[in-house]
C-alpha positions in Angstrom: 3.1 3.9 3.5 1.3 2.7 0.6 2.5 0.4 -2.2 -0.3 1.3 -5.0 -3.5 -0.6 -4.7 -5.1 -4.0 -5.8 -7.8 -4.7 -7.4 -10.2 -7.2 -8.9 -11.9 -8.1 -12.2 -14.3 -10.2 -14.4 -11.7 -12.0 -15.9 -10.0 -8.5 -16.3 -8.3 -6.9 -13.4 -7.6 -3.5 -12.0 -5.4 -1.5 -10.4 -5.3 0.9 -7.4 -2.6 3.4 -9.2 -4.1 6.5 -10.4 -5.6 6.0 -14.2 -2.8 7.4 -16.9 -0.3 5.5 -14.8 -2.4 2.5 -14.5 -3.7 2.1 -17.9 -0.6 1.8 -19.9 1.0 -1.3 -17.9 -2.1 -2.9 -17.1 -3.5 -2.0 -21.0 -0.7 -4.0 -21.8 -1.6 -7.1 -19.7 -4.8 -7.0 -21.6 -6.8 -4.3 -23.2 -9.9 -5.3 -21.5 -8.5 -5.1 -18.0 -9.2 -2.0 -16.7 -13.0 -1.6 -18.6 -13.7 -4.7 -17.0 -12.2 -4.3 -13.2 -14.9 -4.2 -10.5 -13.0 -3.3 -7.7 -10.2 -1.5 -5.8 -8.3 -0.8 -2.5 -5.2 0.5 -2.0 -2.8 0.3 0.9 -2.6 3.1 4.1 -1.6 5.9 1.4 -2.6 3.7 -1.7 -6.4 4.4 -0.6 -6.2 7.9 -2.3 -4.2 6.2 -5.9 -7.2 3.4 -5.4 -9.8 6.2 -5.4 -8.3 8.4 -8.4 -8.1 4.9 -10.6 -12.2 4.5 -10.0 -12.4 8.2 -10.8 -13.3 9.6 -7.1 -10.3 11.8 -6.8 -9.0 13.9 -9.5 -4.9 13.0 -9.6 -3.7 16.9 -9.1 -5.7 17.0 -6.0 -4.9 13.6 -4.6 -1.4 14.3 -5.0 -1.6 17.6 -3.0 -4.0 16.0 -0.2 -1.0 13.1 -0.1 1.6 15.9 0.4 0.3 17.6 3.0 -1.0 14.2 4.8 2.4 13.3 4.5 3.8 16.5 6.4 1.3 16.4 8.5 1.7 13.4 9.5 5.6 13.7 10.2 5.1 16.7 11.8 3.0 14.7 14.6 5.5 12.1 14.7 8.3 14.8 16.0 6.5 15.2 19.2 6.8 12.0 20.6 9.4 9.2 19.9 7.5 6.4 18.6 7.2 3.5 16.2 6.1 0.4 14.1 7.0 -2.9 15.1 6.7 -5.6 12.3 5.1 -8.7 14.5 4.7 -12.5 13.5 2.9 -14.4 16.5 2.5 -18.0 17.1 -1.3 -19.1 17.0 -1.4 -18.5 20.8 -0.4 -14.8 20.1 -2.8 -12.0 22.1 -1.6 -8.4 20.5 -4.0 -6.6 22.6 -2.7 -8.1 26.1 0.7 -7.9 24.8 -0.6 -4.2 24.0 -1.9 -3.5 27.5 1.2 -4.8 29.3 3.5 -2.8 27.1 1.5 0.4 27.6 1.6 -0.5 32.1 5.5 -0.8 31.0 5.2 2.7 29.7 3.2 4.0 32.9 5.5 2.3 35.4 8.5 4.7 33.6 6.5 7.8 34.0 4.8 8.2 30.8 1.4 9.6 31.3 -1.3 8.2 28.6 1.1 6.0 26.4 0.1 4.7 23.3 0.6 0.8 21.6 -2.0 -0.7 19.3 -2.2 -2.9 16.6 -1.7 -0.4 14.0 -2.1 -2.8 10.7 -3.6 -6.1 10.1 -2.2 -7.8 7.4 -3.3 -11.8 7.6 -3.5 -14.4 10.0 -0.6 -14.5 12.6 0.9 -11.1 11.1 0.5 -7.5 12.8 1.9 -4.1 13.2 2.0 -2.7 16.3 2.8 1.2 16.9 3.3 3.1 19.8 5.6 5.0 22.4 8.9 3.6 21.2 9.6 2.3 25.2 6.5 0.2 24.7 7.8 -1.5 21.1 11.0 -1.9 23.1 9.5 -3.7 26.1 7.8 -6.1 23.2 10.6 -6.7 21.4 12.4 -7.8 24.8 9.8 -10.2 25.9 8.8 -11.1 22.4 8.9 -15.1 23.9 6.4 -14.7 26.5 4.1 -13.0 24.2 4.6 -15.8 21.6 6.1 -13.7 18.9 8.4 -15.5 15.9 9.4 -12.3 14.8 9.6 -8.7 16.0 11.2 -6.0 13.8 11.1 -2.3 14.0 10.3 -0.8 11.0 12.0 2.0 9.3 9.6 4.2 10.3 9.7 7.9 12.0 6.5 7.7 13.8 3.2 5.7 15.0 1.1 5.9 12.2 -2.4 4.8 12.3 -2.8 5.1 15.6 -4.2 8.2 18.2 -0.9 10.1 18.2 -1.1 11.2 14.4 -4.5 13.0 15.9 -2.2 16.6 15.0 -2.8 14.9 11.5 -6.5 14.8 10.9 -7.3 18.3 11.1 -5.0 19.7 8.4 -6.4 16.8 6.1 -9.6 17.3 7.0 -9.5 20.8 5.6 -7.6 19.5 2.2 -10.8 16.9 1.9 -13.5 19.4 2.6 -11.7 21.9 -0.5 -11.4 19.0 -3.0 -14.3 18.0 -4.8 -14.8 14.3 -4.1 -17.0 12.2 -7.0 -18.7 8.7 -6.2 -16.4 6.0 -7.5 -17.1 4.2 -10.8 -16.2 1.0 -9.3 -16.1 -0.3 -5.6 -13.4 0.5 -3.4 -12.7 -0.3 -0.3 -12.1 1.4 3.1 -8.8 0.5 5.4 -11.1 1.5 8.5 -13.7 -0.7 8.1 -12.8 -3.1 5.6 -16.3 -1.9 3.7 -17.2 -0.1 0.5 -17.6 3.5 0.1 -20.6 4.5 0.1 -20.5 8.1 -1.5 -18.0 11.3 -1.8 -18.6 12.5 2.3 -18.0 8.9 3.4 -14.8 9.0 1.3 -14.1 12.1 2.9 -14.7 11.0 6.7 -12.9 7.7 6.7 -9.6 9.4 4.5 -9.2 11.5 7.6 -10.3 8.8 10.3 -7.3 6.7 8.4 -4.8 8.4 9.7 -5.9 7.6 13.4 -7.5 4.2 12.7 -5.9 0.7 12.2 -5.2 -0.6 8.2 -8.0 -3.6 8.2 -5.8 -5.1 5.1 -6.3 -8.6 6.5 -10.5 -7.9 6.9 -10.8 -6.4 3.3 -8.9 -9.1 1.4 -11.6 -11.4 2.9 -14.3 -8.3 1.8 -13.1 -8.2 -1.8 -12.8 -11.7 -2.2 -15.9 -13.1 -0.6 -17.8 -15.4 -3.0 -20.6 -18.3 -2.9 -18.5 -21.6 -3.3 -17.6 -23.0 -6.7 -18.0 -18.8 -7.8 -14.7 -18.2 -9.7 -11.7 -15.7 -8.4 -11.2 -12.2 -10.5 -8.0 -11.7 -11.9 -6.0 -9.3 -9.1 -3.4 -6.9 -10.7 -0.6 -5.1 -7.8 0.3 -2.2 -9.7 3.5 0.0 -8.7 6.9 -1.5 -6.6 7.4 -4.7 -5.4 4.7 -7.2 -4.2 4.6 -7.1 -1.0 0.6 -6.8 -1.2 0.4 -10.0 -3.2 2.8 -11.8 -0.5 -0.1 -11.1 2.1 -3.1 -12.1 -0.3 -1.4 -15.5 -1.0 -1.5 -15.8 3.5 -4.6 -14.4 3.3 -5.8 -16.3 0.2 -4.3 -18.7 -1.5 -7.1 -19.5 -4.2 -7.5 -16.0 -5.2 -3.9 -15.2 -5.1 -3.5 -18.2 -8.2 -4.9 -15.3 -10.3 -3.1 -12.5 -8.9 -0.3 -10.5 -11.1 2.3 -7.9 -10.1 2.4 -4.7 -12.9 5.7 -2.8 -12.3 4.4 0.8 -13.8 7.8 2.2 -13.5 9.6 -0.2 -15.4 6.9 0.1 -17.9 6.9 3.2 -18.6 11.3 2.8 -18.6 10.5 0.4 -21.8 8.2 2.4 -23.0 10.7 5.5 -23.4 
């Protein structure tokens, strides 16, 4: 799931929550903050909040195209028990042999064509991995031997992000092809390649390959934050609940995280009324 977006600015930040949410709580922080951001991303389902704030996605639409992903998406992860398991390795850490002898696990019990990936990256040494659920079992039973710290299931009903929400993609793909998609005012990037968007039927592609593709959070911090030496970092503003986005930047870089800011729009708006 998404926890709004990030973004970054000249000296003024941005936002990846949809615009009239966005503006008030970050219009606060400073008037000249969202005029002046440059960039935006958003998290698994933050993407589309990311992509109405740089005016790509109208906010009635996006919220309908996030509905039915969302049903969608459950709906594929009734048909097979599966998960996400929350991973911390040790340096020596290989997630795709772990991956591999996980899914031979799976074979050896009968299951035909099992599934475990690494489903999100989100810094150095942290993963999600999703799959069958027997296959996040068998890792969280030999988490030593695979040199995992930490492996926790997540609260989860399914194995998102990976081939087993492919039920998913073709009821959002016909959402995408009925909304009309605009190219964003400022960049934002991609969780499947980590990249920019180029223009309104890239947007609409890689929304739908999203649901089947790894989160690159890890990659496109180091995208959006990718200077010349001595360049200064943009202020980086995390706008909706908690700050778990901010918590990865600061692994992922500390330097740019020293002007990063959390903007609760919620409790805003709350002190607003």
């Amino acid at each position: 799931g998404g926890r709004g977006g990030r973004a970054g600015g000249r000296g003024g930040g941005a936002s990846g929550l949809p615009r009239g949410a966005a503006e008030a709580p970050l219009g606060s922080v400073s008037p000249q903050v969202v005029e002046r951001c440059v960039a935006a991303a958003g998290y698994s389902v933050g993407e589309f909040a990311a992509l109405v704030f740089a005016g790509a996605l109208g906010f009635a639409e996006a919220l309908y195209a996030v509905k039915v992903r969302a049903e969608a998406m459950q709906k594929a992860s009734e048909a097979v028990p599966s998960g996400m398991l929350s991973v911390v390795g040790r340096r020596e850490a290989n997630y795709k042999f772990a991956c591999l002898e996980a899914r031979k696990h799976c074979e050896s019990l009968g299951i035909e064509n099992p599934v475990c990936t690494v489903s999100n990256y989100l810094f150095p040494d942290s993963r999600v991995i999703a799959g069958h659920l027997q296959a996040l079992e068998f890792l969280q039973e030999n988490a030593r031997k695979y040199y995992f710290k930490r492996a926790k299931m997540l609260p989860v009903s399914g194995a998102f992000h990976t081939r087993l929400m492919e039920p998913a993609v073709e009821p959002l793909a016909e959402v995408l092809k009925s909304i009309e998609i605009q190219k964003p005012l400022l960049c934002v990037y991609s969780n499947v390649d980590g990249k920019k968007y180029m223009h309104s039927k890239h947007i609409q592609k890689l929304l739908v390959k999203q649901v089947v593709s790894p989160v690159l959070w890890e990659q496109t911090m180091h995208s959006v934050y990718e200077r010349k030496q001595g360049t200064e970092f943009p202020y980086t503003y995390e706008v909706g609940p908690g700050n778990q986005l901010g918590a990865i930047l600061k692994q992922c870089n500390l330097k740019a995280w020293k002007q990063y800011k959390h903007v609760d729009a919620l409790e805003d708006e709350e002190e607003a009324e």
